[in-house]
Structure formats: structure tokens, C-alpha cells
C-alpha positions in Angstrom: 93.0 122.9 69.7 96.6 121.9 68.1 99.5 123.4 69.3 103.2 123.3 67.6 105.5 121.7 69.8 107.8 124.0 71.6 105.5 127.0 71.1 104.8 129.3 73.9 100.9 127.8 73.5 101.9 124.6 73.8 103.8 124.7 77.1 101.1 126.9 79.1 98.9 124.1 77.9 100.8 121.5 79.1 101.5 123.3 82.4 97.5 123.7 82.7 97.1 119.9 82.5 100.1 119.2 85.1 98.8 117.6 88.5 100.2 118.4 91.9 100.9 115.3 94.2 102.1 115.7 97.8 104.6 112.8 99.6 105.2 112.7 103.1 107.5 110.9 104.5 109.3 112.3 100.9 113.0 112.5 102.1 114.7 109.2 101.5 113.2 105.2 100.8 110.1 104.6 99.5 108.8 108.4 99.5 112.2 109.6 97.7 111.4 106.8 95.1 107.6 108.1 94.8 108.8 111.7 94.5 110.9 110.4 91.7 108.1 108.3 89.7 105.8 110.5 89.8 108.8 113.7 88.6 109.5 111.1 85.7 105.6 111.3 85.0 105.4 115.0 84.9 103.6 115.6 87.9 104.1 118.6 90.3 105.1 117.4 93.5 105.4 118.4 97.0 107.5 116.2 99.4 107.7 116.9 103.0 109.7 115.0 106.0 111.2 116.5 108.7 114.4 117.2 106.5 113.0 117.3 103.0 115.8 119.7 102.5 118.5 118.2 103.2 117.1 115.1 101.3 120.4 112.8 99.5 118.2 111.6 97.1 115.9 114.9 96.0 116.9 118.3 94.7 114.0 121.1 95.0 113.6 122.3 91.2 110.5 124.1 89.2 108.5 120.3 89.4 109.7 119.5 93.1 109.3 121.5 96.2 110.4 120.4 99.6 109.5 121.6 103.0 110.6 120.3 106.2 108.0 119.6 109.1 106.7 116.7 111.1 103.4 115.7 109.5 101.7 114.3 112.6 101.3 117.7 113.5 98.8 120.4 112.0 100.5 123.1 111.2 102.9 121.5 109.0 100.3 120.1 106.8 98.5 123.2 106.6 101.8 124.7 105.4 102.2 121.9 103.0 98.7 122.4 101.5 99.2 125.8 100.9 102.3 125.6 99.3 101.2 123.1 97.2 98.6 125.6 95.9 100.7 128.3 96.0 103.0 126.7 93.5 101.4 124.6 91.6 97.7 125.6 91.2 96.3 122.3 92.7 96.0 119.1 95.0 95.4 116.1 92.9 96.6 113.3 94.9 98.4 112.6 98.1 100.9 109.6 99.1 100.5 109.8 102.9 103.8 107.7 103.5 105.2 108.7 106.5 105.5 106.5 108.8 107.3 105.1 112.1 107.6 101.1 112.3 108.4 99.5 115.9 108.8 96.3 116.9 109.0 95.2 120.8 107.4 92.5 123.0 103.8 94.0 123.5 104.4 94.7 127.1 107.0 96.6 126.3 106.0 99.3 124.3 105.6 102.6 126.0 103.4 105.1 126.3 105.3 107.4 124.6 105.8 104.8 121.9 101.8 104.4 121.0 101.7 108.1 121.1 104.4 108.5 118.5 102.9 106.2 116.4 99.7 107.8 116.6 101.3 111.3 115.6 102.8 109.9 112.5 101.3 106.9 111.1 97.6 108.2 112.3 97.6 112.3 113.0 99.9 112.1 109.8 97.5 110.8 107.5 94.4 112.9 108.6 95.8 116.1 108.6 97.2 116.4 105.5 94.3 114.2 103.9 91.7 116.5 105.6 93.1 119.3 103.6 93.5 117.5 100.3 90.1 116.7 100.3 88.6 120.4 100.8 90.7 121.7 98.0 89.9 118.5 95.9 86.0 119.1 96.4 86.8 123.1 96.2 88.1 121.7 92.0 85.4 119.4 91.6 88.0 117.1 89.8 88.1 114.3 91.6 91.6 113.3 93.2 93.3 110.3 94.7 94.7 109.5 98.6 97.1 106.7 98.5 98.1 105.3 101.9 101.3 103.0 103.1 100.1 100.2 105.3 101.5 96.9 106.0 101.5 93.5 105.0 101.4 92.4 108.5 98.1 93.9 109.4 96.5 91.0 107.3 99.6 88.1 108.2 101.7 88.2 111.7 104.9 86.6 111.3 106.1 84.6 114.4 109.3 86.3 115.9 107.9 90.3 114.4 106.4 92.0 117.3 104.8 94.8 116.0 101.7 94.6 117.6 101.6 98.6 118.2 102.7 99.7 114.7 100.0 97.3 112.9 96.9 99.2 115.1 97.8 101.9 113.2 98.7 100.3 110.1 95.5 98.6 110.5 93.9 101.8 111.1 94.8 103.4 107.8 93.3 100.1 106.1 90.2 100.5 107.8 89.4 104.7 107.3 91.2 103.9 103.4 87.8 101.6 103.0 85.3 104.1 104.7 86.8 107.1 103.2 86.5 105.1 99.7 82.5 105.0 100.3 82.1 108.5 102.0 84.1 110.3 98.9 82.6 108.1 95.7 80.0 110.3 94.6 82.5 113.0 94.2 85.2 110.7 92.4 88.1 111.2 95.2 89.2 107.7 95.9 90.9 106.2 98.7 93.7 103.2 98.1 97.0 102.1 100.2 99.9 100.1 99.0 100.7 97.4 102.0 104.5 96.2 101.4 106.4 93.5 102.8 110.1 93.4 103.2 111.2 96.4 100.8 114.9 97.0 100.8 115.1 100.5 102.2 117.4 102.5 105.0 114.9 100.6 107.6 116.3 97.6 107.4 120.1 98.4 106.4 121.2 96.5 109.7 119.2 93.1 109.0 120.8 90.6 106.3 119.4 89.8 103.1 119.2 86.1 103.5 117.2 86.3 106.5 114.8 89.2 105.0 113.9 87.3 101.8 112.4 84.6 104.5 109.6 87.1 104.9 108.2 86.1 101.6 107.3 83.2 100.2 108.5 84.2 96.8 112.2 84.2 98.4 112.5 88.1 97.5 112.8 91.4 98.5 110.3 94.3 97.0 112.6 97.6 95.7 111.9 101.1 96.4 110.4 101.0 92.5 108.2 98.2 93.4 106.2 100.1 95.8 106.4 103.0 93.5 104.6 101.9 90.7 101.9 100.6 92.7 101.7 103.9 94.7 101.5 105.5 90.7 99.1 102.7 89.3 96.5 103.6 92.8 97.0 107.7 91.7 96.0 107.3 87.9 93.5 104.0 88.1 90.2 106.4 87.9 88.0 103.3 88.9 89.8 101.8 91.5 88.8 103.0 94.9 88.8 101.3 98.4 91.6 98.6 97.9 94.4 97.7 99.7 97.2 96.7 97.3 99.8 94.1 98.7 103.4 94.0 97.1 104.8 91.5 99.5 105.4 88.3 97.5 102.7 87.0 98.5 102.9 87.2 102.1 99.7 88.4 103.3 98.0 84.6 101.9 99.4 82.9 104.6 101.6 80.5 106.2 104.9 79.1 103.7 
């Protein structure tokens, strides 16, 4: 069926093709510049961090709601989920990217250091992925999970002692394979993105000289790098179970 363009038709049939994508981690970095590349592909989206709202870089609109929460625990995802269905009809994908990074000597990390990053990087992802995937199976449309690991989990770098952060990192490499098998058959795929050095907020007190070290390409990934992989992962219908690295080739080895 045709429609003309700007007829009333035409828009509720575009609105009926939209897809809803929910961000975690959404409120500035890398999740504020998913939020935005998936917006500029017409998506729905849901972002959540613990202040979505107050968010520099994202403004709440008819495409973009925001709710504030910590992901690593239950509740908030639940609310997320249902908002997302609330508004926008759907969960079609997920971009689990919130995440805590640490780096200490390994004897140093705390108790209350491993179970922070549990809460975020782990708790985060399952809770909120748990829900996607009922409602995903409830449409019987297939959807996508798109995690964000690490380069490091696959390539230490003497002098980065994140030996903490990378079990979970590593964690979220491992279920992103598992899940890919367990979900085939009903076409809801499982990817992460593993960056490098990306310039973000993270690393605002570090100098640029000494990050581009981190790569043997002599560079520094943008927000939009890691973006358009996170979008490539959503919309590649056949790719399922891979860990994509935008590091500059870091996670080959020694340079």
C-alpha cells in the first residue's frame, strides 16, 4: 500500500514501523552518543542512568524518554521496560552500556569495589536484558542485545590494572556468546562492542599523547566510533555472537 507523503496514512505507518531501543548508561559519553545515532535513525529510544534527566547532552522529546535509576538494580529496569512499552509499543533492541571501570593493584581492590562492579557492569546487563527478551519473544520479532565490553579482556596492557573490571567485562563476552546460541532459533541476537581508549568524560584527567599509546594505530576512538558499531550490531540481522573491537587494533597484541 502507497501512501502520499505527509498524509495522516503515511505517518501512522511510519510510526507502526518505528523500533524502540533502550541505552543504559544513556546520560553522557558513549550512551549519550548512542541515544543520538540511533534518534538520527528514527528509532524510539529509552535512555536510563542515574540522572538521565538532568542529561547535558539529551533533551526528553516524543522519540527520547529518560528515566533516572541505577540499572544494577531490578526495579529500575523493570520500570524501564515498562515504559518503554508504555510509550512506544515495543522492545527491539537494548544497548546495555552502563558501566563502572576501576583500575587498582589487584590486592587492593575492595570488597565493596567487586560488588559495585558486579551491580553495574553484571546485575546491569541481566536485568534489563531478562526483560527485553520476554517482551521480544512475547512479538515474535526477533530483536537485538548489544553489550559494552573491553578491549582489555582479550589484551592486558602493562601499567592498566584492571584486573576486577575485566571479570566482568569478560563476563559479558562470555554470556554475549551463550546467549547468541540459546536465542538463535528465535532470531534475538546477542553482540558487544569492546573499545579501547575512546575519548569520553572517563578519561578527561589523562593526556592525549599518553592515551593514543594505547593503540597501535596512534589514535583515539570518538564517542561516534563506538556508536556506529553499537548501530551496525542492532540492524546486522545475521550477525549474532561476536564481539566487535574498535580499539585500533589493540586487542592483536603486543606494538
Amino acid at each position: 500500500m502507497k501512501c502520499a507523503r505527509g498524509s495522516n496514512l503515511c505517518a501512522n505507518l511510519m510510526a507502526s514501523n518505528r523500533k524502540t531501543v533502550i541505552v543504559t548508561g544513556a546520560s553522557q559519553g558513549i550512551g549519550a552518543g548512542v541515544v543520538k545515532a540511533f534518534l538520527a535513525r528514527g528509532y524510539d529510544v529509552v535512555g536510563t542512568a542515574r540522572s538521565a534527566t538532568k542529561s547535558s547532552e539529551l533533551s526528553a522529546s516524543d522519540q527520547l524518554a529518560l528515566m533516572d535509576g541505577d540499572i544494577g538494580q531490578f526495579e529500575t529496569a523493570q520500570k524501564v521496560a515498562e515504559l518503554a512499552i508504555k510509550k512506544f509499543g515495543s522492545i527491539d533492541a537494548v544497548v546495555a552500556n552502563a558501566g563502572i571501570f576501576l583500575v587498582k593493584p589487584f590486592t587492593e581492590y575492595t570488597a565493596d569495589d567487586f560488588r559495585a562492579l558486579v551491580s553495574t557492569n553484571l546485575a546491569g546487563f541481566i536485568h534489563i536484558t531478562q526483560l527485553a527478551v520476554k517482551q521480544m519473544q512475547a512479538q515474535k520479532t526477533g530483536g537485538s542485545i548489544v553489550s559494552i565490553t573491553a578491549a582489555l579482556v582479550d589484551n592486558p596492557i602493562a601499567g592498566i590494572t584492571a584486573s576486577f573490571s575485566m571479570i566482568t567485562k569478560g563476563g559479558l563476552n562470555a554470556v554475549t556468546r551463550s546467549l547468541a546460541m540459546e536465542y538463535a532459533q528465535q532470531h534475538i541476537r546477542f553482540n558487544a562492542v569492546a573499545p579501547g581508549t575512546v575519548e569520553t568524560p572517563l578519561h578527561d584527567k589523562e593526556s592525549e599523547d599518553s592515551l593514543k599509546t594505547l593503540s597501535p594505530m596512534g589514535t583515539i576512538s570518538s564517542v561516534e566510533d563506538i556508536a556506529s558499531a553499537v548501530v551496525y550490531l542492532t540492524e546486522a540481522r545475521h550477525i549474532t555472537g561476536e564481539v566487535l573491537h574498535v580499539d585500533g587494533g589493540a586487542h592483536l597484541g603486543k606494538w
